[in-house]
Structures are given as C-alpha cells and as structure tokens.
CHARMM internal coordinates of N, CA and C (Angstrom, degrees):
IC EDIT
DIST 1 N 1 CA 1.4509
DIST 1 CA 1 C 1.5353
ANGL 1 N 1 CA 1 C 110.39
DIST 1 C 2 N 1.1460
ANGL 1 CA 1 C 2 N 105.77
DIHE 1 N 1 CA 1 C 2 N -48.48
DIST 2 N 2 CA 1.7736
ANGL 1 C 2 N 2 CA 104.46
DIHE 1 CA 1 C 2 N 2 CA -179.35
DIST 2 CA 2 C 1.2683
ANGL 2 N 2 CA 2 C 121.23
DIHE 1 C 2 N 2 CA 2 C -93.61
DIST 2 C 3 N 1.2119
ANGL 2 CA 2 C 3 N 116.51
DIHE 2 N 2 CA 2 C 3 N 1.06
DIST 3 N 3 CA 1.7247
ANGL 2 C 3 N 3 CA 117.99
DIHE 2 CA 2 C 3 N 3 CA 130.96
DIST 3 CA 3 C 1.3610
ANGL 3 N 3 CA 3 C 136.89
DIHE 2 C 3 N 3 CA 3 C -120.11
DIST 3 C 4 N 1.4548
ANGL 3 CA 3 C 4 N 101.87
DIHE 3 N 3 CA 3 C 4 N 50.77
DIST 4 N 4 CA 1.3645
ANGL 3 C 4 N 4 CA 117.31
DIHE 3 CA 3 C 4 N 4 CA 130.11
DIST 4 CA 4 C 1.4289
ANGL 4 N 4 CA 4 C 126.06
DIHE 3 C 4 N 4 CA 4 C -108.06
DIST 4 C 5 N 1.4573
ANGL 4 CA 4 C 5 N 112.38
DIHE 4 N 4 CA 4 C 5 N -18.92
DIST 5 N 5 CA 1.6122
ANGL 4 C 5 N 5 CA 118.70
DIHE 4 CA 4 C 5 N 5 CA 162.44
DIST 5 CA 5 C 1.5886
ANGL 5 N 5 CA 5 C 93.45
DIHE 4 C 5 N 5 CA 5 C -55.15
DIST 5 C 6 N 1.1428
ANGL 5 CA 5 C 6 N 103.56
DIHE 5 N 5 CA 5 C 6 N -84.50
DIST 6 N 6 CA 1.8178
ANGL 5 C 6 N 6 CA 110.82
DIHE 5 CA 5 C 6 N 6 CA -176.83
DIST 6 CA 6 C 1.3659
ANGL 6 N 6 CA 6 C 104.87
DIHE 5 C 6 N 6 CA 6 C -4.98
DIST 6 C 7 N 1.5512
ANGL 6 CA 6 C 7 N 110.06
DIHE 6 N 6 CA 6 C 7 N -67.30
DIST 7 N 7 CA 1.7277
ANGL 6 C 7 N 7 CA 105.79
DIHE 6 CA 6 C 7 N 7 CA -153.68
DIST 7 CA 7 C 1.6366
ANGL 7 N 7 CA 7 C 93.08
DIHE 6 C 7 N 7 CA 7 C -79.77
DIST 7 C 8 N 1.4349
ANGL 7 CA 7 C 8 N 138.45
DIHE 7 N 7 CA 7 C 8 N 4.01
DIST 8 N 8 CA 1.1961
ANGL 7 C 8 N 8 CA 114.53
DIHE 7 CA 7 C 8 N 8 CA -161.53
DIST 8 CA 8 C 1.3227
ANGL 8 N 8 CA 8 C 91.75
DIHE 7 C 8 N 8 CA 8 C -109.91
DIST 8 C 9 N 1.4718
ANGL 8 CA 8 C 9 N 132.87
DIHE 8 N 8 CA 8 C 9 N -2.79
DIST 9 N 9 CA 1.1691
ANGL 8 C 9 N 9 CA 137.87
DIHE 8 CA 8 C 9 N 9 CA -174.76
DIST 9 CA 9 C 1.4341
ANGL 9 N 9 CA 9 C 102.02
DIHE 8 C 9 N 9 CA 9 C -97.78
DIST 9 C 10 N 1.1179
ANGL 9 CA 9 C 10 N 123.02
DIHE 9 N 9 CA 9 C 10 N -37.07
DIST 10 N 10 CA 1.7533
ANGL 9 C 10 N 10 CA 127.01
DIHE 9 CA 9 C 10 N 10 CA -172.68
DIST 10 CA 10 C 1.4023
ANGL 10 N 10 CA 10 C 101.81
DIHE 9 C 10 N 10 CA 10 C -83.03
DIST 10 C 11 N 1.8231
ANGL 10 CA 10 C 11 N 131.14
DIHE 10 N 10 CA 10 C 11 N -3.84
DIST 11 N 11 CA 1.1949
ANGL 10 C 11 N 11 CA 89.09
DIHE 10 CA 10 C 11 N 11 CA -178.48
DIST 11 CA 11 C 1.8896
ANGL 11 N 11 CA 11 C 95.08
DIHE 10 C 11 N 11 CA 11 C -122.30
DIST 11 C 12 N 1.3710
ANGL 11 CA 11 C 12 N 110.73
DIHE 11 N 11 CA 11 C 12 N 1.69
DIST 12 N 12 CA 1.4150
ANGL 11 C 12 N 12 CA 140.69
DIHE 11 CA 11 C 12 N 12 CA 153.49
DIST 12 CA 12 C 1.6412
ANGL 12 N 12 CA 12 C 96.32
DIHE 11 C 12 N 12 CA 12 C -29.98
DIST 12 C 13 N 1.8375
ANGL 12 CA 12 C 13 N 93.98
DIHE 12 N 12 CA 12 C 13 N -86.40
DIST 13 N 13 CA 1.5702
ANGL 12 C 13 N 13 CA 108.91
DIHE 12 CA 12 C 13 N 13 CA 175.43
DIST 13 CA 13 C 1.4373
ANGL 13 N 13 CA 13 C 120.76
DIHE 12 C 13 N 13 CA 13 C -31.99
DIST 13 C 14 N 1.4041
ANGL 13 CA 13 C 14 N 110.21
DIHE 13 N 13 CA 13 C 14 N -60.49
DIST 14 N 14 CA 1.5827
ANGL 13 C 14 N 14 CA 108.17
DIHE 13 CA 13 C 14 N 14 CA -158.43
DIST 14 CA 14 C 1.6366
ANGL 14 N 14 CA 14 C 111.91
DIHE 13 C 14 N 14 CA 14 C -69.48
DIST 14 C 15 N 1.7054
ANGL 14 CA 14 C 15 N 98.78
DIHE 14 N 14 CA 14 C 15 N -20.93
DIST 15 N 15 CA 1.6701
ANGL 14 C 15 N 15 CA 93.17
DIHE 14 CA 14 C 15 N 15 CA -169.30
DIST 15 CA 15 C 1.7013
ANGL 15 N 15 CA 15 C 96.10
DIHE 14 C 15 N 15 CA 15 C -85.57
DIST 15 C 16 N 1.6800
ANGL 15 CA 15 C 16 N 115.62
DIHE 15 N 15 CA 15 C 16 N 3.42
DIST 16 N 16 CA 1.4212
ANGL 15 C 16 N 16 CA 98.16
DIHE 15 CA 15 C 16 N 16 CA -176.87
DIST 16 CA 16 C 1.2167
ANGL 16 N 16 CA 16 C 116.29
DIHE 15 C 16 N 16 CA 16 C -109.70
DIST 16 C 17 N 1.4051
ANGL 16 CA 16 C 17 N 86.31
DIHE 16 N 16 CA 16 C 17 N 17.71
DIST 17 N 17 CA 1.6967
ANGL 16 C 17 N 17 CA 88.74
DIHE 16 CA 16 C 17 N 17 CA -173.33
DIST 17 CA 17 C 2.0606
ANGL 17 N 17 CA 17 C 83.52
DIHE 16 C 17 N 17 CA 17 C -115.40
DIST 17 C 18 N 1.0596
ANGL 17 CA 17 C 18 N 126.12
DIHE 17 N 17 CA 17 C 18 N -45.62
DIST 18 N 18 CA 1.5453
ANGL 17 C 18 N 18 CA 107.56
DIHE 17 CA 17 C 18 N 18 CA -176.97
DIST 18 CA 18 C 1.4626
ANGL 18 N 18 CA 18 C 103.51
DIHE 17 C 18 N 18 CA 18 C -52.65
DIST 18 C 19 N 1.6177
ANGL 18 CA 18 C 19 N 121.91
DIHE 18 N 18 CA 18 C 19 N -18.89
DIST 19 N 19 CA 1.3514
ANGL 18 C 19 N 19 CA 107.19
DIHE 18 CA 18 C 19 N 19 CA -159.23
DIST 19 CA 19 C 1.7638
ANGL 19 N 19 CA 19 C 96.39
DIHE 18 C 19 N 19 CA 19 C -86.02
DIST 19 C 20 N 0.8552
ANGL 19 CA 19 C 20 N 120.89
DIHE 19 N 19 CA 19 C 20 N -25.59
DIST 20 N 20 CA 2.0092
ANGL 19 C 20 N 20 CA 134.25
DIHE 19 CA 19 C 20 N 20 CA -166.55
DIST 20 CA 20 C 1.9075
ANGL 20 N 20 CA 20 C 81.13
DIHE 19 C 20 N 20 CA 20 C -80.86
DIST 20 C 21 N 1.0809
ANGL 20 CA 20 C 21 N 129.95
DIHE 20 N 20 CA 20 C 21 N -22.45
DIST 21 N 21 CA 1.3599
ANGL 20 C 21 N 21 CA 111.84
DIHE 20 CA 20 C 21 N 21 CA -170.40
DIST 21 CA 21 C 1.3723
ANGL 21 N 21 CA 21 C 124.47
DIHE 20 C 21 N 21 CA 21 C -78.24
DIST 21 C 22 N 1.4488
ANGL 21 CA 21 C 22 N 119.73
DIHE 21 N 21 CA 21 C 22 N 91.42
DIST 22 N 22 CA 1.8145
ANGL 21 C 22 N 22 CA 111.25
DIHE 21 CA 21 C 22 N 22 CA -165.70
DIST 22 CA 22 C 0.9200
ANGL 22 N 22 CA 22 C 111.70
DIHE 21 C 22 N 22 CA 22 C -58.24
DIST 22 C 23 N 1.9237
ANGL 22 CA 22 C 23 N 130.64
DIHE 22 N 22 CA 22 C 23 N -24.01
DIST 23 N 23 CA 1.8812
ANGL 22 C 23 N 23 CA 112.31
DIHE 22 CA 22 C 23 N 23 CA 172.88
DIST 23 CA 23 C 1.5235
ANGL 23 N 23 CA 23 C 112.86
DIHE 22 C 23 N 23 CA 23 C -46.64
DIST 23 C 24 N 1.2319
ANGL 23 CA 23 C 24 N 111.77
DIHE 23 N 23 CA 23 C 24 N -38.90
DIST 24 N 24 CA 1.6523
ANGL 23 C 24 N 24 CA 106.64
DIHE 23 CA 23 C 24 N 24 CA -153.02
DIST 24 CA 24 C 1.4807
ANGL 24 N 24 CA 24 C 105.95
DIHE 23 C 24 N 24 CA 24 C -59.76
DIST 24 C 25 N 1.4112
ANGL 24 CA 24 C 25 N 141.54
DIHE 24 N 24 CA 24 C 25 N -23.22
DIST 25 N 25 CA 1.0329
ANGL 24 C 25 N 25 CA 168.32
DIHE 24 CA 24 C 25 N 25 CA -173.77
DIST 25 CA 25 C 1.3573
ANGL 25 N 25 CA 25 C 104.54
DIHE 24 C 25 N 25 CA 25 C -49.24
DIST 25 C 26 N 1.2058
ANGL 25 CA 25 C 26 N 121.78
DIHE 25 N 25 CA 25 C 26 N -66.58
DIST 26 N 26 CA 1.6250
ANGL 25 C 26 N 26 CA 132.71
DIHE 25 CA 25 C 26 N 26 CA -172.15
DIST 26 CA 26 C 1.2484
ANGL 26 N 26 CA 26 C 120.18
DIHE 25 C 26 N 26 CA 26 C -33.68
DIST 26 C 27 N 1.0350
ANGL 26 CA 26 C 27 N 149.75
DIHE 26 N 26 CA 26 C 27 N 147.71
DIST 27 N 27 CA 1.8298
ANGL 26 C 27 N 27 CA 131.96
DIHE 26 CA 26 C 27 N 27 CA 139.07
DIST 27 CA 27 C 1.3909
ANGL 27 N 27 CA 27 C 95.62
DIHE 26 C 27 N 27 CA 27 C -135.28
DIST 27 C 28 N 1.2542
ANGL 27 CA 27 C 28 N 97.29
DIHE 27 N 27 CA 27 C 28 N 156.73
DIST 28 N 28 CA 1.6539
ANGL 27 C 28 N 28 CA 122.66
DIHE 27 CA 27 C 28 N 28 CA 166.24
DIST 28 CA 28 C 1.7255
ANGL 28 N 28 CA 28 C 110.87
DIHE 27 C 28 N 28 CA 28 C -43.19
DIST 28 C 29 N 1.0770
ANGL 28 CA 28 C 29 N 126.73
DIHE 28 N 28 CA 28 C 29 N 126.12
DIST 29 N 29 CA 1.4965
ANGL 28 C 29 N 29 CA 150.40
DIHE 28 CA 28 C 29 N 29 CA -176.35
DIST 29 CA 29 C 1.6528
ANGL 29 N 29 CA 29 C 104.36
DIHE 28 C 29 N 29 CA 29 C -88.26
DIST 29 C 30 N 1.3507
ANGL 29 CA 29 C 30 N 129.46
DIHE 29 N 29 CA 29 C 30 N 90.49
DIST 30 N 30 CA 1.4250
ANGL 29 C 30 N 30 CA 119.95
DIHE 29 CA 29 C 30 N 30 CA 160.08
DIST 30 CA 30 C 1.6508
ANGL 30 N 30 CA 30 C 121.28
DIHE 29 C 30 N 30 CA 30 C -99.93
DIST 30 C 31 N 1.3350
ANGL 30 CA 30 C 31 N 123.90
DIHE 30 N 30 CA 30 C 31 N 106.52
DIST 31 N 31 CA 1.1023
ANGL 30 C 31 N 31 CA 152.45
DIHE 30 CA 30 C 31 N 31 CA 131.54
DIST 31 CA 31 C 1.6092
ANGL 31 N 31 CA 31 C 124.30
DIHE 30 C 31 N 31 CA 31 C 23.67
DIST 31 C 32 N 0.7454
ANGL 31 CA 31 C 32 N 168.79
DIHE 31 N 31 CA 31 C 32 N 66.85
DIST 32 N 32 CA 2.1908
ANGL 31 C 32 N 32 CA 139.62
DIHE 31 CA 31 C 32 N 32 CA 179.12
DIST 32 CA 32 C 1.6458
ANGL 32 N 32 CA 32 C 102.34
DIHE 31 C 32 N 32 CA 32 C -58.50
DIST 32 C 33 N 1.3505
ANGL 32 CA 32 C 33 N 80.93
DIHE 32 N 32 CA 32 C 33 N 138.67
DIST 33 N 33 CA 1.8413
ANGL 32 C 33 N 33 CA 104.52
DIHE 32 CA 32 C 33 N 33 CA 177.62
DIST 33 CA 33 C 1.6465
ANGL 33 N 33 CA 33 C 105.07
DIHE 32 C 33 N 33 CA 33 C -33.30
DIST 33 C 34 N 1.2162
ANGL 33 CA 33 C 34 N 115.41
DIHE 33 N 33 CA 33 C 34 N 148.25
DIST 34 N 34 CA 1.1073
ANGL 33 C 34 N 34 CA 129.27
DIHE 33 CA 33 C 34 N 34 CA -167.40
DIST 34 CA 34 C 2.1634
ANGL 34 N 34 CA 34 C 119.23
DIHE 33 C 34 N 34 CA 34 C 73.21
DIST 34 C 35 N 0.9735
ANGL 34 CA 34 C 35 N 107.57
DIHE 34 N 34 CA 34 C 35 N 7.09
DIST 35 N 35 CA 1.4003
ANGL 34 C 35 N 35 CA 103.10
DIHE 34 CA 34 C 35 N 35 CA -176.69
DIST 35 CA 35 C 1.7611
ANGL 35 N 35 CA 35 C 111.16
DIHE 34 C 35 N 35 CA 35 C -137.47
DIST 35 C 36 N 1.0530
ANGL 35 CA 35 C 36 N 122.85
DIHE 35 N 35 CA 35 C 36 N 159.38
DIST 36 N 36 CA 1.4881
ANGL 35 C 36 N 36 CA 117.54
DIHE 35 CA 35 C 36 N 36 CA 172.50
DIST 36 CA 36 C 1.7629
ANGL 36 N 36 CA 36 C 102.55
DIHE 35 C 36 N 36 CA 36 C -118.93
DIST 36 C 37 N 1.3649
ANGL 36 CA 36 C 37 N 109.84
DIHE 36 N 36 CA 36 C 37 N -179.00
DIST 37 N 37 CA 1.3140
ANGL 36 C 37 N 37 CA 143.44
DIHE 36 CA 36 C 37 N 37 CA 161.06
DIST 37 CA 37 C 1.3230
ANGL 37 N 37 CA 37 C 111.50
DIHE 36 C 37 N 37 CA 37 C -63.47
DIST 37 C 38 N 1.9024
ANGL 37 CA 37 C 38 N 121.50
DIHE 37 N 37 CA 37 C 38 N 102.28
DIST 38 N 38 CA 1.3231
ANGL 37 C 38 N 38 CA 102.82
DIHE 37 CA 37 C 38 N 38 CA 174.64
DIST 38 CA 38 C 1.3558
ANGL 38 N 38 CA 38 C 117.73
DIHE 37 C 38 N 38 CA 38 C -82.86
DIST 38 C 39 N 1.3325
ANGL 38 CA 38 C 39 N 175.84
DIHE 38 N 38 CA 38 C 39 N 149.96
DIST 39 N 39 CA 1.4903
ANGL 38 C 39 N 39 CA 156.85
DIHE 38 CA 38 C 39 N 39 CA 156.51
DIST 39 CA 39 C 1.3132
ANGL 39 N 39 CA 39 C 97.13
DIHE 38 C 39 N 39 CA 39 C -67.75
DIST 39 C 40 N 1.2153
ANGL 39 CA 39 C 40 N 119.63
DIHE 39 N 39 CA 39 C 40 N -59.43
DIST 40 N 40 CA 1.1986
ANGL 39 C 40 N 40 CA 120.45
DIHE 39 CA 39 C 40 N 40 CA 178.76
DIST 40 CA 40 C 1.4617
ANGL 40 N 40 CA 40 C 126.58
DIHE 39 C 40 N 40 CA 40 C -5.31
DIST 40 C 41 N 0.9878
ANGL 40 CA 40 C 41 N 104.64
DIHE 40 N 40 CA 40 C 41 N -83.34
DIST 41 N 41 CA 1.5185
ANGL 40 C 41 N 41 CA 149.52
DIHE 40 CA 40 C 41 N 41 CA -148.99
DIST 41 CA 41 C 1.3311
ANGL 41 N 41 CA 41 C 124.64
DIHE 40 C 41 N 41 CA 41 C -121.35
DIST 41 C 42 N 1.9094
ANGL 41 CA 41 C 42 N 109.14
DIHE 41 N 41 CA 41 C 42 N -3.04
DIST 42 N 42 CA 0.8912
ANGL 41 C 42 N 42 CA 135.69
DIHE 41 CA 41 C 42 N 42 CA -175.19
DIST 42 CA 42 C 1.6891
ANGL 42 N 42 CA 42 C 116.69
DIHE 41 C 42 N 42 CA 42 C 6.55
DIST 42 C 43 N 0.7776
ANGL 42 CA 42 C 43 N 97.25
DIHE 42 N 42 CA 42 C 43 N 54.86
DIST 43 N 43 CA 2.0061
ANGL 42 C 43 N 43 CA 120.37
DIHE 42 CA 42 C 43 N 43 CA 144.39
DIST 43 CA 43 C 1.6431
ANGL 43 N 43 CA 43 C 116.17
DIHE 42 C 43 N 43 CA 43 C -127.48
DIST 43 C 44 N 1.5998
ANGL 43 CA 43 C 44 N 98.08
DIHE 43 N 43 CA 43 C 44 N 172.14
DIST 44 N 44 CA 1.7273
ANGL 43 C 44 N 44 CA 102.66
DIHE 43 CA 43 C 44 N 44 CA 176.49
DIST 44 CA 44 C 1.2266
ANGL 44 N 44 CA 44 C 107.16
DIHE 43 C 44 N 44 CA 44 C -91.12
DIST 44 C 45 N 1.4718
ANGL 44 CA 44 C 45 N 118.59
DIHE 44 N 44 CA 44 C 45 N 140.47
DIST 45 N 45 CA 1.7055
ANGL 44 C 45 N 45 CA 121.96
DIHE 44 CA 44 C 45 N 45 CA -167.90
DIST 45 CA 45 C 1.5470
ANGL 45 N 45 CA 45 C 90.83
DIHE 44 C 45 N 45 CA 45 C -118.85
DIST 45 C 46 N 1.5199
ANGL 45 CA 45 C 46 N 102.58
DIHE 45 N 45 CA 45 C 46 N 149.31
DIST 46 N 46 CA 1.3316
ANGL 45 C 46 N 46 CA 93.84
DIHE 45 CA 45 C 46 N 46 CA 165.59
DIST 46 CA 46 C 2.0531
ANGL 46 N 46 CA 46 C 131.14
DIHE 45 C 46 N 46 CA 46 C -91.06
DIST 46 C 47 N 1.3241
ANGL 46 CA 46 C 47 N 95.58
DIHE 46 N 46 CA 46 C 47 N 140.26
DIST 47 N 47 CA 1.3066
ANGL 46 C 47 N 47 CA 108.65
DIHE 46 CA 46 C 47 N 47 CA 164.95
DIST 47 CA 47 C 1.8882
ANGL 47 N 47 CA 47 C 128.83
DIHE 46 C 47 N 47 CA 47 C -32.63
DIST 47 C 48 N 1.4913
ANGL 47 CA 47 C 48 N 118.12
DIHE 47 N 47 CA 47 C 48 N 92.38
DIST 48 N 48 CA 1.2426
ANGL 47 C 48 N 48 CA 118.90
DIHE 47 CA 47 C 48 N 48 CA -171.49
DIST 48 CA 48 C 1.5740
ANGL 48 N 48 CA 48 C 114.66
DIHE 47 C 48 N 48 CA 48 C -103.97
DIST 48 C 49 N 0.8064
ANGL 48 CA 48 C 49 N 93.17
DIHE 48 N 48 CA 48 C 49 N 117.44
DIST 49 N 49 CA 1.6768
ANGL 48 C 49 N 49 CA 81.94
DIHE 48 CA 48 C 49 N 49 CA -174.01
DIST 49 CA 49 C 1.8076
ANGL 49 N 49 CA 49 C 97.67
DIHE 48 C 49 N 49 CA 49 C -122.05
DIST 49 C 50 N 1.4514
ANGL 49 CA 49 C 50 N 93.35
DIHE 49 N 49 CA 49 C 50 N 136.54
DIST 50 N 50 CA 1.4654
ANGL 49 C 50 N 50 CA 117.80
DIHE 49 CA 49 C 50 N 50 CA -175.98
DIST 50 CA 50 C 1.5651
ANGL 50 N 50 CA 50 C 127.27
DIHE 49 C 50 N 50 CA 50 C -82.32
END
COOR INIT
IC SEED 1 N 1 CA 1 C
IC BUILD
C-alpha cells in the first residue's frame, strides 16, 4: 500500500515538474522552400534576394 502511494507520488511529481519546464515547449520550425525561420518574429519570411 505505501508503495503504491510512493510510486503514485513520484510520477505525479516528475510529470509536474516537466510540465512547469518552459524548454520542453520549443520544437524545431520547418519553413516551405523559398522562406526561412524568422527568430525574430518567429514566423517564416520570405527569401528576397536583391
């Protein structure tokens, strides 16, 4: 009985702590041909070439 409290508390914790974690949030940004990754402004801008 009191280790299944145990494990139900440790995995309670861990998912509430990945969830409080703002890195996990991110993903990789892919583009369509002709445009890049702004950081900025975080959308795809298009490619101007002069």
């Amino acid at each position: 009985m009191i280790r299944t409290i145990l494990c139900a508390l440790t995995l309670t914790f861990s998912a509430s702590v990945a969830l409080a974690c703002t890195g996990h949030s991110k993903q990789t940004q892919s583009c369509a041909d002709g445009t890049y990754w702004d950081s900025e402004t975080q959308t795809c801008a298009k490619i101007v070439n002069s």
